[in-house]
C-alpha positions as CSV (number, residue, x, y, z in Angstrom):
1,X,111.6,135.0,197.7
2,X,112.2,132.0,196.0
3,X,110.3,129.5,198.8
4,X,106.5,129.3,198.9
5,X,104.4,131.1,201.4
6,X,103.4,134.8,201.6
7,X,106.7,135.9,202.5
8,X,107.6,134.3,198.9
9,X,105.4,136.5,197.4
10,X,106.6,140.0,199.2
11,X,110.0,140.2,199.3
12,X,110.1,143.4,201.3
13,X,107.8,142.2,204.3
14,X,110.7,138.7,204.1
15,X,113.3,141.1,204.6
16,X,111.8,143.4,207.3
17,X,109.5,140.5,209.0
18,X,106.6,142.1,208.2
19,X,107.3,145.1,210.8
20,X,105.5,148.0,210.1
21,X,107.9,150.2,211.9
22,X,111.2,148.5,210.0
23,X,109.7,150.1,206.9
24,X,110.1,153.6,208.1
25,X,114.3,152.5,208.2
26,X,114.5,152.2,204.7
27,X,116.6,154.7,203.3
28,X,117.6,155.6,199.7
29,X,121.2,155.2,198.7
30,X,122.3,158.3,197.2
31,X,124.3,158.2,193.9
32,X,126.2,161.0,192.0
33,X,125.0,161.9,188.5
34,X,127.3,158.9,186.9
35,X,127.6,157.0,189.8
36,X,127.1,153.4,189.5
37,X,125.4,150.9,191.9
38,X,126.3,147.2,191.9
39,X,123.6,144.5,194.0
40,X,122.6,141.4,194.0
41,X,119.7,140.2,193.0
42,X,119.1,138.9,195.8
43,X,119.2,142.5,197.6
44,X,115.9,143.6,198.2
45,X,116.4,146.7,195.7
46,X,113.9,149.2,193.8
47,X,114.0,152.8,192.4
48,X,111.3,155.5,193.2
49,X,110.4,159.3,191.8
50,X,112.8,162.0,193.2
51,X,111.7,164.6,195.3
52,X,109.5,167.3,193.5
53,X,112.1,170.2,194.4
54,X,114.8,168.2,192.9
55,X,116.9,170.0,190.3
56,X,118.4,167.8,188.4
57,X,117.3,165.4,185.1
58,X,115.8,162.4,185.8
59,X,117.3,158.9,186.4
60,X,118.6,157.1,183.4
61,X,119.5,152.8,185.0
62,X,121.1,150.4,183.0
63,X,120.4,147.1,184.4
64,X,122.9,143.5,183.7
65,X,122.4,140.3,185.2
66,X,125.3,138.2,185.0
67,X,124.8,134.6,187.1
68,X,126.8,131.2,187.8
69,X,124.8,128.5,186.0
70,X,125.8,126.5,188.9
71,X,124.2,129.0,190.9
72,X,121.4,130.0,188.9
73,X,119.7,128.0,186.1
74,X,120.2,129.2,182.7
75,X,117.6,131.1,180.5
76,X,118.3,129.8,177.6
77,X,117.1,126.2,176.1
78,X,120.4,125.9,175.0
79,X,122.1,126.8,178.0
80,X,124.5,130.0,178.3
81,X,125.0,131.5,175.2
82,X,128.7,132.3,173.9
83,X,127.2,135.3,172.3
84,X,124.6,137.3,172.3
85,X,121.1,136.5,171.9
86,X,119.7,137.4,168.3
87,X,117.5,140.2,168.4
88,X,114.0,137.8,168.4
89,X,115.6,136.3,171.4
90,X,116.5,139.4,173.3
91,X,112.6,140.9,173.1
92,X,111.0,137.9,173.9
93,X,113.3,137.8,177.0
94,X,112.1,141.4,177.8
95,X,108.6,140.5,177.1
96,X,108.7,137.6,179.1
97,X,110.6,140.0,182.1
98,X,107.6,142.4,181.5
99,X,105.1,139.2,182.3
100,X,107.2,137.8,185.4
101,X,107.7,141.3,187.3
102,X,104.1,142.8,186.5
103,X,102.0,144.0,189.4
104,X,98.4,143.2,189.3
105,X,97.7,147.5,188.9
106,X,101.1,147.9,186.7
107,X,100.3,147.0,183.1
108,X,97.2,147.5,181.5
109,X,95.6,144.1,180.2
110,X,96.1,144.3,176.6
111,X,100.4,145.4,177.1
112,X,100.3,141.9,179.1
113,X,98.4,140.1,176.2
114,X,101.3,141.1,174.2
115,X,103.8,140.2,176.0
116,X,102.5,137.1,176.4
117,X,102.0,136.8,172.4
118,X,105.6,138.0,172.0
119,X,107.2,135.5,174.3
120,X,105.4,132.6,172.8
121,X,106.5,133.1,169.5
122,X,109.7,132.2,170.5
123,X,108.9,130.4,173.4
124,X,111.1,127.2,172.3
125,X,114.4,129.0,172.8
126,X,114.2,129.1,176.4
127,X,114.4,127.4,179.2
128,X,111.1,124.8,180.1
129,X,111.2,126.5,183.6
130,X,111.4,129.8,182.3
131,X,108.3,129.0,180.2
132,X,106.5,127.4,183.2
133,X,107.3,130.5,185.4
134,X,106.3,133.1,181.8
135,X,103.0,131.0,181.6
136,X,102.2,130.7,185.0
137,X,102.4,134.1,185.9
138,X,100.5,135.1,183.2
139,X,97.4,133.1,183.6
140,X,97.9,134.5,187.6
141,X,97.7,138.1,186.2
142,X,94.7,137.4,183.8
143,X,92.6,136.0,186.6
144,X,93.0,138.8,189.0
145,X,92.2,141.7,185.9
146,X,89.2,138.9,185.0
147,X,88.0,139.0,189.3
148,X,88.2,142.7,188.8
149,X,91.5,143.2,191.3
């Protein structure tokens, strides 16, 4: 959901039109041990537990974004990097990541405090959007814990 509205803020109930019974179609996409999964992240995608008689290890994911800057804006202040991020860079990124994808039930208050912290330190290498979006989110997620949801 990039648009406004409620759908914007469920992706899952955008994708399935808000059908109860669509939701008992979804299906997991089984993998080999090794196997690899490409999507878009614009696929509505997530991972879950596996089954309690299950055998075998758990998951291990690796997860890449690669995108067009004509497609997609860039993170960085400076645009695309050429190389990789310095390490400061990189776990502000996460931090921020951690901020942007919480759930209001998902992180306990003080891990989003400092993520927050984290980010703004280094806050000036990214993108104003991105900072917008970081801040944004995290003044959402601070008045929901602070109206007790």
């Amino acid at each position: 959901g990039d648009g406004d509205g409620d759908d914007a803020r469920d992706p899952v109930k955008a994708a399935l039109g808000g059908d109860a019974p669509q939701y008992q179609m979804v299906r997991a996409l089984p993998v080999a041990a090794g196997g690899v999964v490409l999507l878009s992240h614009r696929v509505v995608h997530w991972g879950g537990a596996a089954a309690k008689d299950h055998g075998e290890a758990p998951r291990v994911a690796l997860s890449m974004a690669f995108a067009d800057p004509d497609v997609e804006p860039a993170l960085f202040a400076d645009g695309v990097p050429t190389t990789p991020p310095p390490l400061d860079a990189r776990v502000a990124l996460a931090a921020a990541q951690q901020i942007v994808y919480a759930k209001s039930d998902a992180r306990r208050p003080h891990d989003l405090a400092l993520f927050h912290r984290i980010f703004r330190a280094r806050a000036e290498l990214f993108a104003p959007w991105l900072r917008a979006k970081v801040s944004e989110r995290f003044q959402w997620m601070e008045f929901v814990r602070k109206r007790g949801g």
